[in-house]
DOKEBA-565940 format. One record per residue: x, y, z of N, C-alpha, C, CB in turn. Coordinates in steps of 0.1 Angstrom, whole numbers. Glycine has a CB too. Layout:
{{X,Y,Z},{X,Y,Z},{X,Y,Z},{X,Y,Z}}
...
***
This chain:
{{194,-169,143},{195,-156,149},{208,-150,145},{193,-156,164}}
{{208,-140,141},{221,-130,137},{226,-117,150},{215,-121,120}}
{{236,-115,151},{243,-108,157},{243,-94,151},{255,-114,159}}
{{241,-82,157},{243,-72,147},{247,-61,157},{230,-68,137}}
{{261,-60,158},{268,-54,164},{266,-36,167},{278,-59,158}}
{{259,-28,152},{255,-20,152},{245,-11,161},{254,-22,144}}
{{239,-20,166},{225,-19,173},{226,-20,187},{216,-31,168}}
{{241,-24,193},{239,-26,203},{243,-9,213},{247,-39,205}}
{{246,-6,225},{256,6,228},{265,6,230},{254,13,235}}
{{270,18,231},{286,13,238},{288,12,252},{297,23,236}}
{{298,5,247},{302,-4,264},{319,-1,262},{296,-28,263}}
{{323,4,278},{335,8,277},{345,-6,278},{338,18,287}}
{{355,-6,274},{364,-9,271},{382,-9,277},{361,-4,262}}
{{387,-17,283},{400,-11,286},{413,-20,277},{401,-12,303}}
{{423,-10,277},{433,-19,268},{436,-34,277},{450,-8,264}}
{{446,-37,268},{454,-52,272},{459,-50,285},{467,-56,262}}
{{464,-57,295},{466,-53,309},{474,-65,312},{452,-51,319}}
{{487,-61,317},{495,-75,325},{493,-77,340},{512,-75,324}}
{{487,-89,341},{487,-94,356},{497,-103,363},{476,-100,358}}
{{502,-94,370},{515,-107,381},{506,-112,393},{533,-96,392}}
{{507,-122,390},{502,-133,403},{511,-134,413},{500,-149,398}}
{{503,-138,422},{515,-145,436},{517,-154,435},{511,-146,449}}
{{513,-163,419},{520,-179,422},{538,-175,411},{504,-197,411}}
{{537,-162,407},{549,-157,397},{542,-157,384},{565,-168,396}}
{{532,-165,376},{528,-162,363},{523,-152,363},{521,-170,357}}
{{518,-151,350},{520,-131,349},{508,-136,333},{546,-119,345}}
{{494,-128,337},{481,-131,327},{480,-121,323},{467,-137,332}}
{{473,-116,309},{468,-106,303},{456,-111,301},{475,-102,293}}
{{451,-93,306},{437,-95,306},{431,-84,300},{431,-97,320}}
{{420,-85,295},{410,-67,289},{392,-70,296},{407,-66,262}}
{{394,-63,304},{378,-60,308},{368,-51,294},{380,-47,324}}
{{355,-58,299},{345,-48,286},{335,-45,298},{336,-58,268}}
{{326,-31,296},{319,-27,307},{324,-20,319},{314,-37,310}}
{{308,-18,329},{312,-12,341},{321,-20,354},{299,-7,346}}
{{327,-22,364},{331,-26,374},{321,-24,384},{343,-22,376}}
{{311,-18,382},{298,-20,394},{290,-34,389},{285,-3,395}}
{{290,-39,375},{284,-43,368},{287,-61,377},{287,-37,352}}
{{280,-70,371},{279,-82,378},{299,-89,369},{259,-93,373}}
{{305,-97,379},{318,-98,375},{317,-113,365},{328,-99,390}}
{{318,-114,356},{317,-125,347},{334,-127,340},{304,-122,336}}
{{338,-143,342},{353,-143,339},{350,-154,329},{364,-147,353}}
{{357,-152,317},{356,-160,300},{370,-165,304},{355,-149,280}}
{{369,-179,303},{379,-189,304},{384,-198,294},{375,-197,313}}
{{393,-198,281},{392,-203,270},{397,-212,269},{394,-197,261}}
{{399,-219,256},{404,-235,259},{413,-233,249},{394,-250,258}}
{{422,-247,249},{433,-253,240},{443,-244,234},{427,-260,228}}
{{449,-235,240},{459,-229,231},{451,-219,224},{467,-240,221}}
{{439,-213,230},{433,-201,227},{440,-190,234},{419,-200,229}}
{{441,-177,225},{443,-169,235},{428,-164,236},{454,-158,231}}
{{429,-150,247},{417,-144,251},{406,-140,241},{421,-134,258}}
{{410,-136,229},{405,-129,217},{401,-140,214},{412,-122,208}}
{{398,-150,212},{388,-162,206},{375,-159,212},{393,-178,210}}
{{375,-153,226},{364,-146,230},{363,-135,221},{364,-141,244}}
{{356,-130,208},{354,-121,204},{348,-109,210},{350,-124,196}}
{{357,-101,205},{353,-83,211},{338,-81,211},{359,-69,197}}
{{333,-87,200},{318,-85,197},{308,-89,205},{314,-90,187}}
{{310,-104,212},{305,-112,224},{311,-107,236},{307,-127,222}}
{{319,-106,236},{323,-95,248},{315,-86,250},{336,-87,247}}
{{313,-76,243},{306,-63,246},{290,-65,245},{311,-51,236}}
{{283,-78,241},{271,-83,239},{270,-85,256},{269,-96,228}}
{{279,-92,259},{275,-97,273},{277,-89,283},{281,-107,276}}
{{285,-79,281},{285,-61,287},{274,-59,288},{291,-48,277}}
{{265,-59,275},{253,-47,276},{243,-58,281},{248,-38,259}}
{{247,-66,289},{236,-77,291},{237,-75,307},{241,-93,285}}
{{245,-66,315},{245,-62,328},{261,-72,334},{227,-67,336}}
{{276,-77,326},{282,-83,330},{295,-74,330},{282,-94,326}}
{{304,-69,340},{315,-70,336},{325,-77,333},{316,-66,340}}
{{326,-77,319},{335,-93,316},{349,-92,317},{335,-99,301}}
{{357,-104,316},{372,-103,319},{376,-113,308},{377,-107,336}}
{{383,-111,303},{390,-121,294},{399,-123,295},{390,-119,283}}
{{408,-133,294},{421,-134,299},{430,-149,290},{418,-136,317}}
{{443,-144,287},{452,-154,281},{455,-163,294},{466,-147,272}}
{{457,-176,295},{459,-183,298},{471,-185,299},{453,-188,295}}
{{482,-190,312},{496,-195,309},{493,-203,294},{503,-206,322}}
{{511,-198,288},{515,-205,274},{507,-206,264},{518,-216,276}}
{{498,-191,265},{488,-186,256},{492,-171,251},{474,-186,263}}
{{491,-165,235},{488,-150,237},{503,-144,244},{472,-147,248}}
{{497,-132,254},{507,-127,257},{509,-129,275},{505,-114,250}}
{{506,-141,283},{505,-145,293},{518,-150,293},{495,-152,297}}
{{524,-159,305},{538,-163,313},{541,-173,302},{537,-170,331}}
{{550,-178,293},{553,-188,286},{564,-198,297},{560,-183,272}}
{{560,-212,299},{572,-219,304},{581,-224,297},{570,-227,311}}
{{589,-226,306},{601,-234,298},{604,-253,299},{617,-225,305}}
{{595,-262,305},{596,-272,310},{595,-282,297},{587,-273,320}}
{{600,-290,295},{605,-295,284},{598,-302,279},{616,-300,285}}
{{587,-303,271},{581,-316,266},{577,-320,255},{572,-319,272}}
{{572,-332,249},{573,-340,233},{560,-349,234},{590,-352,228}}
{{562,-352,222},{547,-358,216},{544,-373,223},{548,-360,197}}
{{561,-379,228},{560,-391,229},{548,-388,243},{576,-399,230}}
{{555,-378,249},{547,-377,265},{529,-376,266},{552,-361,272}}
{{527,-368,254},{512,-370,251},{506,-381,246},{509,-361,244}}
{{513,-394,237},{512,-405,238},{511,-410,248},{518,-409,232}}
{{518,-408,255},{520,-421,268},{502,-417,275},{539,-416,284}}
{{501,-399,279},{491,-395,288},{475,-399,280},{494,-378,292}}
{{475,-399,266},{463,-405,259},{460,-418,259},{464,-403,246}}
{{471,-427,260},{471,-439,264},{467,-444,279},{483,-442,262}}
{{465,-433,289},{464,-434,304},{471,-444,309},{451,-434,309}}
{{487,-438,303},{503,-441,311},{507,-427,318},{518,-447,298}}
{{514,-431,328},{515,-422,338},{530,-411,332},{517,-432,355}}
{{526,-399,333},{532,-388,332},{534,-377,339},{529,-386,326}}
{{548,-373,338},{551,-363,351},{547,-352,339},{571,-363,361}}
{{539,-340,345},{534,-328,338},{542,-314,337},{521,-326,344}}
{{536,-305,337},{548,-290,338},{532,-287,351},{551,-273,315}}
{{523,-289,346},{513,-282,357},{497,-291,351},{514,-258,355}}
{{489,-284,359},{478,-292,362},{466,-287,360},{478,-295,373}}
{{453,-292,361},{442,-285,357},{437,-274,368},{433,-296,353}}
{{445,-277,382},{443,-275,394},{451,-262,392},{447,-286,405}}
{{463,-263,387},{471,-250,384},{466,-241,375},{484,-253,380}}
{{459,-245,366},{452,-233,355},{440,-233,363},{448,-238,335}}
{{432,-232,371},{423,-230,379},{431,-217,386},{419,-243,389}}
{{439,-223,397},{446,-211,402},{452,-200,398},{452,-214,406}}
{{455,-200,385},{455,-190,378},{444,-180,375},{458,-194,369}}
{{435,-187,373},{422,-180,372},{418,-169,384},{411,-191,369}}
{{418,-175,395},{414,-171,410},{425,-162,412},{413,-183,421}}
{{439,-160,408},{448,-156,413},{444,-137,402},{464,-170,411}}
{{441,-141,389},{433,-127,388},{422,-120,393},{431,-126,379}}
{{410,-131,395},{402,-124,402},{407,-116,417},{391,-132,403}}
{{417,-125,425},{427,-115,435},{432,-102,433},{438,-121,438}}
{{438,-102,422},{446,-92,411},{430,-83,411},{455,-100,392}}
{{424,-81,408},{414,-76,405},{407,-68,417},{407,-86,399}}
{{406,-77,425},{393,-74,442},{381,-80,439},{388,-55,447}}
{{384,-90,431},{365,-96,430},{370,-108,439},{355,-103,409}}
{{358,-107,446},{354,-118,456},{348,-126,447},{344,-113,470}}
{{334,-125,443},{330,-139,435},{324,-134,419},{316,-148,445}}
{{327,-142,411},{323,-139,394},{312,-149,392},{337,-142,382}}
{{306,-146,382},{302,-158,371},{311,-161,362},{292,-156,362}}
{{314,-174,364},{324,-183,355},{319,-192,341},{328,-195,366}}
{{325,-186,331},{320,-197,321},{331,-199,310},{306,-192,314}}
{{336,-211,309},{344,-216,301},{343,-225,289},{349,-220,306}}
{{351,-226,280},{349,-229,266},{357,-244,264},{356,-216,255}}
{{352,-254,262},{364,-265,260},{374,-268,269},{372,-261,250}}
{{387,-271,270},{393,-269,283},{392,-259,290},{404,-271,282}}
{{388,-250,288},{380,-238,297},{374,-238,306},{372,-232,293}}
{{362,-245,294},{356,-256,310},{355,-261,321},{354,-262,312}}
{{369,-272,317},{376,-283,329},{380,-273,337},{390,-294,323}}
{{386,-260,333},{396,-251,340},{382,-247,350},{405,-237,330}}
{{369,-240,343},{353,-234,353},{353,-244,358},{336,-229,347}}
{{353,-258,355},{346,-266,366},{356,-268,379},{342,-282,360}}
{{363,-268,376},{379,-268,384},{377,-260,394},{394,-262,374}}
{{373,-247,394},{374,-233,398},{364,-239,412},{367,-218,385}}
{{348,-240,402},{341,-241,415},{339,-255,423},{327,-235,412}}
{{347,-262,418},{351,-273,429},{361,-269,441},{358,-286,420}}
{{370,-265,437},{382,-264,447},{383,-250,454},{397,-268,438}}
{{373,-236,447},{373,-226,446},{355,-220,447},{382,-225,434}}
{{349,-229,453},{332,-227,454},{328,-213,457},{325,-236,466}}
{{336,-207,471},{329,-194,477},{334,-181,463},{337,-190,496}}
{{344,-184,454},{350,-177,443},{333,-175,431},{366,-190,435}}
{{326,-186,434},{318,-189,417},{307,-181,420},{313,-208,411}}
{{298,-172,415},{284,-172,413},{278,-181,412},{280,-166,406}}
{{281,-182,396},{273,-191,388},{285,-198,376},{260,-182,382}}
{{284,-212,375},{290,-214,362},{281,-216,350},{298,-226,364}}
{{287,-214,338},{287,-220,324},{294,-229,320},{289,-211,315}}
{{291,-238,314},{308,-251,306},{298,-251,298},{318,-271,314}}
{{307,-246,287},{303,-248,272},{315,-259,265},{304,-231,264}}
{{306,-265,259},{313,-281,249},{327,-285,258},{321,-276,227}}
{{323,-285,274},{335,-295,277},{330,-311,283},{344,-289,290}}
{{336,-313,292},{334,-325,296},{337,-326,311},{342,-334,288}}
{{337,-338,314},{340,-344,332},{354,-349,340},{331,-358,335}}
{{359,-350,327},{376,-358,330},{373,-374,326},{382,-358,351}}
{{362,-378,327},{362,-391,325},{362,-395,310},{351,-396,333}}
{{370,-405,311},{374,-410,299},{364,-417,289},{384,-419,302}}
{{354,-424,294},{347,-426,284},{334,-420,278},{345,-435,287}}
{{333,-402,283},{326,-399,275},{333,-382,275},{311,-403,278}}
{{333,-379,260},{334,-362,258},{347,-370,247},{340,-347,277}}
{{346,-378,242},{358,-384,230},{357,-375,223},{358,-397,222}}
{{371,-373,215},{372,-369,203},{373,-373,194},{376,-364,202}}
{{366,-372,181},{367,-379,167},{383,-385,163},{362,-367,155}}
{{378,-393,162},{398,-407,162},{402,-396,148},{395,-437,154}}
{{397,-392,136},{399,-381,127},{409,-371,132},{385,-373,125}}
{{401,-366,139},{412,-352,145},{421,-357,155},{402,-338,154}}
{{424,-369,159},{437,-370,167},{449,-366,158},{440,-386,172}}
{{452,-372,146},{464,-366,137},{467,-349,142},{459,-367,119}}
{{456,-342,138},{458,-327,137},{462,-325,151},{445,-318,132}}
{{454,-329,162},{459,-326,177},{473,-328,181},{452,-333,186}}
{{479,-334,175},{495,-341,175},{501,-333,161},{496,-362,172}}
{{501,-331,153},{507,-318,145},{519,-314,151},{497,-306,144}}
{{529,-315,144},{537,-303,150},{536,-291,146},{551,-304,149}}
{{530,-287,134},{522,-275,128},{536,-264,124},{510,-267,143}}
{{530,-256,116},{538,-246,111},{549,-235,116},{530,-242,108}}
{{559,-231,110},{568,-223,116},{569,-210,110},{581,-230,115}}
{{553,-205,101},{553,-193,94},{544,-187,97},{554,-192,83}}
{{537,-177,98},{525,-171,100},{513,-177,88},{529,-156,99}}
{{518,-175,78},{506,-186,63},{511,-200,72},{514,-186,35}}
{{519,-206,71},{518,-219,78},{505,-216,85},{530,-223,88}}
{{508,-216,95},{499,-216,105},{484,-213,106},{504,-211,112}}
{{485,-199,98},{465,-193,88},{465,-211,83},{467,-175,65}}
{{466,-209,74},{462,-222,69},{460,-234,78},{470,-226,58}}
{{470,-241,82},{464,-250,93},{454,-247,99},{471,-252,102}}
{{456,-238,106},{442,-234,113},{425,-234,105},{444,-218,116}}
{{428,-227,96},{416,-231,86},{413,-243,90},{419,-232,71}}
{{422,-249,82},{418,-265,81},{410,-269,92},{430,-275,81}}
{{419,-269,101},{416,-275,120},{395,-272,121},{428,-257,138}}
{{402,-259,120},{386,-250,126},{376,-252,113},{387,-229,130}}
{{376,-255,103},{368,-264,91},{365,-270,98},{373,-271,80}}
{{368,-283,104},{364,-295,105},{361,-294,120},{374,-305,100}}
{{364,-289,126},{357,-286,143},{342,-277,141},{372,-273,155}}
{{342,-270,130},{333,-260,134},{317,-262,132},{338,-248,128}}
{{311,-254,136},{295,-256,137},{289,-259,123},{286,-240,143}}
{{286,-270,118},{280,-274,104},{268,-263,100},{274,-289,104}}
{{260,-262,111},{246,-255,111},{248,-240,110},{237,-258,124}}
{{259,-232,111},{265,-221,116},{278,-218,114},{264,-221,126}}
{{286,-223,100},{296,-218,95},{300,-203,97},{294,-221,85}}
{{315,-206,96},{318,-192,97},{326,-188,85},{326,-190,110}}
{{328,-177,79},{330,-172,70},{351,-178,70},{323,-154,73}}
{{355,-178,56},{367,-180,59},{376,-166,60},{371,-188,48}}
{{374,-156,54},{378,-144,61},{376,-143,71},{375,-134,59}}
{{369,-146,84},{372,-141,99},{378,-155,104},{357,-136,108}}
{{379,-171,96},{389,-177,103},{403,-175,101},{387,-189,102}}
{{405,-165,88},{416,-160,87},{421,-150,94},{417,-158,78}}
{{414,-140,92},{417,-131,104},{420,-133,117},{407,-124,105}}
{{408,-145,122},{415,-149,136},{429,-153,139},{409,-159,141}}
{{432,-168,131},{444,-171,128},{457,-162,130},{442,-174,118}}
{{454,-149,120},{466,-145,120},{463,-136,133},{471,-138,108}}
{{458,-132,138},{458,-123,151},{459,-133,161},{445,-115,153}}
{{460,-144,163},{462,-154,175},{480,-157,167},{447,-172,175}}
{{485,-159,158},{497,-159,155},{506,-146,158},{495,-162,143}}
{{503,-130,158},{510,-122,160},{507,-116,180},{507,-113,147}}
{{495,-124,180},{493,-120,198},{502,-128,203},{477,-124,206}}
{{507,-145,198},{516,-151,204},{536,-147,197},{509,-166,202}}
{{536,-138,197},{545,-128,197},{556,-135,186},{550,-124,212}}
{{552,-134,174},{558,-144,164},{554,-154,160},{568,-147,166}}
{{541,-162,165},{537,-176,166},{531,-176,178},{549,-187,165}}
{{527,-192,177},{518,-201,184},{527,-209,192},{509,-209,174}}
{{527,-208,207},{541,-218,215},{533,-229,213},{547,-216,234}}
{{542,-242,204},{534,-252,202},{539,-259,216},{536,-259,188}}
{{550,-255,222},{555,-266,233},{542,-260,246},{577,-264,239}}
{{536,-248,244},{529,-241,252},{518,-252,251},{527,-226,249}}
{{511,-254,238},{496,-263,231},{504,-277,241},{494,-266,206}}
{{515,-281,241},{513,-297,245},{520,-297,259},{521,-309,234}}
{{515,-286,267},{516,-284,278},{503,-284,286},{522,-275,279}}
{{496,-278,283},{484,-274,279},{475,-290,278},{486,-265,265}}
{{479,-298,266},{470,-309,264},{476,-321,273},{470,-314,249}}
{{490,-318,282},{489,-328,293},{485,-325,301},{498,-332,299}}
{{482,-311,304},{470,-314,319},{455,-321,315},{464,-296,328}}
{{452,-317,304},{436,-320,300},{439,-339,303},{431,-315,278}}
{{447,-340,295},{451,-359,293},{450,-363,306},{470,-364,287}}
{{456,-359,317},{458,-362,330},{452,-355,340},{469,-362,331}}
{{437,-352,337},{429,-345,340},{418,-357,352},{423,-338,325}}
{{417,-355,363},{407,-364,374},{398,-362,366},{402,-359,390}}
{{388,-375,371},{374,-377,367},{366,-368,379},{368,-394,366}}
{{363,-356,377},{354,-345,381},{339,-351,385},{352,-334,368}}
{{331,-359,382},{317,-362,381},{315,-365,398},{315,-377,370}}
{{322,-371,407},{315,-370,420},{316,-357,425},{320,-379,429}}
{{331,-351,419},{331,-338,428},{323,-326,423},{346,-331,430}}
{{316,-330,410},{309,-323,405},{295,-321,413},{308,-327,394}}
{{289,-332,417},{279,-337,420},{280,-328,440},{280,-356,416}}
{{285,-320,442},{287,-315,455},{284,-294,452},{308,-322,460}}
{{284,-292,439},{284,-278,434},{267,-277,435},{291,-276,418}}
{{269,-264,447},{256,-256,446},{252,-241,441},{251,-257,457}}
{{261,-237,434},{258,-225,427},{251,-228,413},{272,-217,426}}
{{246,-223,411},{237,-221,396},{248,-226,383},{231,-201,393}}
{{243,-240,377},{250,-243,368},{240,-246,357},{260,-253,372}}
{{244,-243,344},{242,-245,331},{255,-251,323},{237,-234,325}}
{{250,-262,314},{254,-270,304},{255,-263,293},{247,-278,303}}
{{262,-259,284},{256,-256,267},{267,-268,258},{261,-235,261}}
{{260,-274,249},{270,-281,238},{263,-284,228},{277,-294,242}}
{{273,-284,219},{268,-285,203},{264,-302,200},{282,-280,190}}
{{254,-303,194},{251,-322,191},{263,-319,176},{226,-329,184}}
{{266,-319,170},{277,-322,163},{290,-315,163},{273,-322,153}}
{{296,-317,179},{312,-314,178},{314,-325,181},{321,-304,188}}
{{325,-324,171},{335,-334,167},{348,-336,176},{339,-330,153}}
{{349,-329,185},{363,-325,190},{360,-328,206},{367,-307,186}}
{{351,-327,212},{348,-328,225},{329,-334,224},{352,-311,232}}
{{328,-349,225},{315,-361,219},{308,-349,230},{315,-385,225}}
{{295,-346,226},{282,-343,232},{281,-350,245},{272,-348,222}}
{{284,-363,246},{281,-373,259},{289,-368,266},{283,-389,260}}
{{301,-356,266},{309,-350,281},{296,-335,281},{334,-342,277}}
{{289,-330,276},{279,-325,284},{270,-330,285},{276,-316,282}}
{{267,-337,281},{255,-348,287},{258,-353,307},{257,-366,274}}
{{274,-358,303},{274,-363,315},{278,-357,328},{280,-373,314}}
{{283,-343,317},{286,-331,329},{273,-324,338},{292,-318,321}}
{{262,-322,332},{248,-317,333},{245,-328,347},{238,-319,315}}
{{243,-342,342},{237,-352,348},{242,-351,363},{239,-365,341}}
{{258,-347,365},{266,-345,376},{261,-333,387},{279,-341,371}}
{{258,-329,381},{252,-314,388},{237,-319,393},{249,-299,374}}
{{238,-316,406},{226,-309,411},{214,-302,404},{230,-301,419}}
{{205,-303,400},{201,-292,391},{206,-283,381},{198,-286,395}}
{{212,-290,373},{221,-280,360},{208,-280,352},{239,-289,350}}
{{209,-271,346},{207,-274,332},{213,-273,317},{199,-270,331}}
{{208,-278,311},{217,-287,299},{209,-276,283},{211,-311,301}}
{{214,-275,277},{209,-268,261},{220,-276,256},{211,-248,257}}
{{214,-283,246},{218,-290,237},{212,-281,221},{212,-305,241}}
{{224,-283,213},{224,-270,200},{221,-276,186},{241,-261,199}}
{{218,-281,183},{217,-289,168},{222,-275,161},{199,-296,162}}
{{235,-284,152},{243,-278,141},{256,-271,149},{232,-266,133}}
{{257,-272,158},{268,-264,170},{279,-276,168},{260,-262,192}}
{{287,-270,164},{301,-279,165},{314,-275,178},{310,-277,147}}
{{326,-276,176},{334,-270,186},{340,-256,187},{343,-277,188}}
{{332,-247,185},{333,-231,188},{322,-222,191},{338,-224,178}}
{{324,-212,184},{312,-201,192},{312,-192,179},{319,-191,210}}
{{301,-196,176},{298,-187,161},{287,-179,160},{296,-196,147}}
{{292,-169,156},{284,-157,158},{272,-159,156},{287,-146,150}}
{{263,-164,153},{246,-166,149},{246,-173,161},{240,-175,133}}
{{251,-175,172},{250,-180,183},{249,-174,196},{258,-186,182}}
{{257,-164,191},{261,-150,206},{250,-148,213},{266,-133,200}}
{{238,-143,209},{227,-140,214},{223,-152,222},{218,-136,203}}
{{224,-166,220},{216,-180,226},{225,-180,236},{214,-196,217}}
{{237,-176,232},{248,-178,245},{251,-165,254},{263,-181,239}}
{{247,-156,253},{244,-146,262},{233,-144,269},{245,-136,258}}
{{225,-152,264},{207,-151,269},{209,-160,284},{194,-164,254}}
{{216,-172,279},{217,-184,285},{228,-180,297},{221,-195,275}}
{{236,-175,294},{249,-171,305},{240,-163,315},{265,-158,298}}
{{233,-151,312},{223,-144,319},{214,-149,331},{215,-140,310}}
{{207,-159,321},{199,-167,329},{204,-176,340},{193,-176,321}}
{{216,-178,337},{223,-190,344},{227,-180,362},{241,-195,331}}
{{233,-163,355},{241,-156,365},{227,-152,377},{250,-141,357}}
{{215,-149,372},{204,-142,376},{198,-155,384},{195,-134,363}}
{{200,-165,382},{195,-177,396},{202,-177,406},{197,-192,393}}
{{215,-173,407},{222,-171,416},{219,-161,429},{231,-170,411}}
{{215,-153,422},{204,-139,432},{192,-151,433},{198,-118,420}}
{{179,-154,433},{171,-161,433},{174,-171,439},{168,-164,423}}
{{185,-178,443},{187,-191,447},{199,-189,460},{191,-201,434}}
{{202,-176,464},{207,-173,473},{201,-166,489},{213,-168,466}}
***
């Protein structure tokens, strides 16, 4: 199925927006759509900024009855950058599951999340997250239940260590200290998202270029790499979620690709199984992103997911 942006209507739009929290971090966010419309919050992962949610799927899921929110993430884009000091040895030690003191937590990028919908006046959203996005949605409606409608976790996992692995391949690149130029960094990226991405559903190398450099000049000169391995110690040192999972009664769906490489299929397998009645879409040819010949299965599905929640309330 193809996306064709032409066809759809317009859906309004607001610029980039800074949000000060009451915990002091400070998120940028862009709404697409009405504010009467149902409140849906895009939660991204790994050192994404907000725009990895594409404008295009944004406004698909507008005209699908959501008002969406998109938002950079601390030490993402143009959100709060910290300053807490940390190295590769530390993410060794936390992959190894040796104990490490962190900058913040999976519990704290949750709170972030909730701390905009405050910033906002939404009492409760549909939540759906991408990769560590995920961990962050599932996070939300564990500790944050009367906050969720409905969740989505797309290609994440449970916390637990023995399933949602990532290909022993891509550990090198995840440890990268990576580039100090803007082509540095296009290119790496390439590479990275080559080998993460949907086999069945490639994406064009012009728009992984394009992305690239627009995730390089949104992070205001670069990519805070000390931000990325801040970021990958909470995931590392992330609870095993699966009992507290197993306590969520709002409307949950599963989505994951059978060939990502980056986050094993068996962390939505075993995320799904956790849930009360989830359900689970499994994608043949879906690797670790969101590619456009996809938008449509993934808005269909977010829909379906938000509209049980009326039904099951």
């Amino acid at each position: 199925m193809t996306f064709q942006a032409a066809s759809r209507p317009e859906v309004a739009q607001s610029a980039e927006i800074s949000a000060p929290l009451a915990n002091g971090i400070e998120l940028c966010y862009q709404t697409f759509g009405e504010p009467t419309d149902d409140p849906l919050l895009l939660v991204m992962g790994l050192g994404g900024p907000m725009t990895w949610w594409d404008a295009d799927l944004c406004r698909l899921l507008a005209s699908r009855g959501f008002f969406v929110i998109r938002y950079d993430n601390r030490d993402t884009g143009r959100a709060s950058r910290l300053r807490d000091r940390v190295n590769r040895r530390m993410l060794v030690r936390a992959y190894a599951g040796r104990p490490v003191a962190v900058p913040y937590s999976l519990t704290d990028l949750a709170d972030d999340a909730v701390g905009l919908l405050d910033h906002l006046g939404i009492a409760r959203a549909h939540v759906v997250g991408v990769s560590m996005g995920g961990m962050i949605a599932q996070t939300v409606a564990i500790e944050h239940a009367d906050r969720v409608a409905s969740l989505t976790s797309i290609m994440s996992t449970t916390g637990r260590r023995t399933v949602g692995w990532a290909h022993p391949k891509l550990i090198p690149n995840l440890l990268a200290h990576g580039s100090d130029t803007a082509e540095g960094y296009v290119a790496d990226a390439q590479v990275v998202w080559g080998r993460i991405g949907s086999p069945g559903y490639p994406e064009s190398p012009q728009v992984l270029r394009d992305r690239a450099l627009e995730t390089w000049e949104r992070g205001q000169g670069g990519r805070d790499r000390a931000g990325v391995v801040r970021q990958m110690l909470a995931v590392l040192t992330q609870p095993d979620r699966t009992s507290a999972l197993g306590r969520l009664r709002m409307p949950v769906t599963v989505i994951h690709g059978l060939d990502d490489p980056l986050v094993n299929v068996s962390g939505g397998r075993a995320t799904a199984r956790a849930v009360p009645g989830a359900g689970l879409l499994l994608v043949p040819g879906m690797g670790h992103d969101l590619p456009a010949a996809l938008w449509e299965l993934f808005a269909e599905t977010i829909r379906r997911t938000a509209d049980r929640a009326g039904r099951d309330s």
